[in-house]
C-alpha positions, 0 to 999 in steps of 0.5 A, spaced: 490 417 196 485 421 199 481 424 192 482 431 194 488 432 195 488 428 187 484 434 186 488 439 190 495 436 186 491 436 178 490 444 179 496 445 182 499 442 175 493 445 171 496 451 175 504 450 172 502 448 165 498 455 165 503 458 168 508 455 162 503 458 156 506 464 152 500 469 151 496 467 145 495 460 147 493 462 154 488 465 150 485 459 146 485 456 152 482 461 157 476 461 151 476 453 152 475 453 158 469 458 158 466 454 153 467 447 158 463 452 163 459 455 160 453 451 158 451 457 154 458 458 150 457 450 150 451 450 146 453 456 141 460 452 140 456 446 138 451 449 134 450 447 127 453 453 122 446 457 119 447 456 112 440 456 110 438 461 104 436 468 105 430 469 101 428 474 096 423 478 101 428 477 108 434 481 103 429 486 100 427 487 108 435 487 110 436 493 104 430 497 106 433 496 114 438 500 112 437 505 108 432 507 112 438 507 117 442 512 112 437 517 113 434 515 121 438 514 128 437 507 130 431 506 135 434 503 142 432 497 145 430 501 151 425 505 147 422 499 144 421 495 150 418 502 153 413 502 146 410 496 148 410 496 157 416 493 158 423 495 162 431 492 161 430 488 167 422 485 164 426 483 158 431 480 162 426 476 166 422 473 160 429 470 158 429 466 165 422 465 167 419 460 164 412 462 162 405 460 165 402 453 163 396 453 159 390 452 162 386 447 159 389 450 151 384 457 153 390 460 151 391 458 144 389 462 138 
């Protein structure tokens, strides 16, 4: 047999047991088959638990966050990318762009 009329006949079962599903488990199997085709769900779905210890200097920095935000509005991230040049869409880019390789470690601090 041809391999996409296999291909053809495992969606359209895939298609009947979806269809059978009551709400919550088509749910639960939505968000699994996200995760198969999302290598970014994937990785997060796969990723160890952080379970490492919050230090006494990172839970003084939390609480002094937020009682500076009980007497302040919070900053957008749009004005504090604008403080430093940059835009939504720059911000975006820097998450796909690879950055430029260094030129002989003249880079390096």
């Amino acid at each position: 047999m041809d391999m996409a009329v296999d291909l053809v006949e495992e969606r359209q079962r895939a298609h009947a047991y979806l269809d059978r599903l009551p709400a919550e488990q088509l749910s639960a199997v939505r968000s699994v088959l996200e995760t198969m085709l999302d290598p970014v769900s994937r990785a997060l779905a796969n990723a160890p638990v952080d379970d490492e210890e919050i230090s006494e200097d990172e839970q003084r920095a939390v609480a002094e966050a937020r009682d500076w935000l009980k007497h302040n509005k919070p900053i957008p991230h749009e004005a504090v990318l604008a403080d430093l040049g940059l835009t939504l869409d720059d911000f975006d880019k820097t998450g796909r762009t690879p950055p430029p390789p260094e030129q002989n470690g003249q880079d390096r601090q």
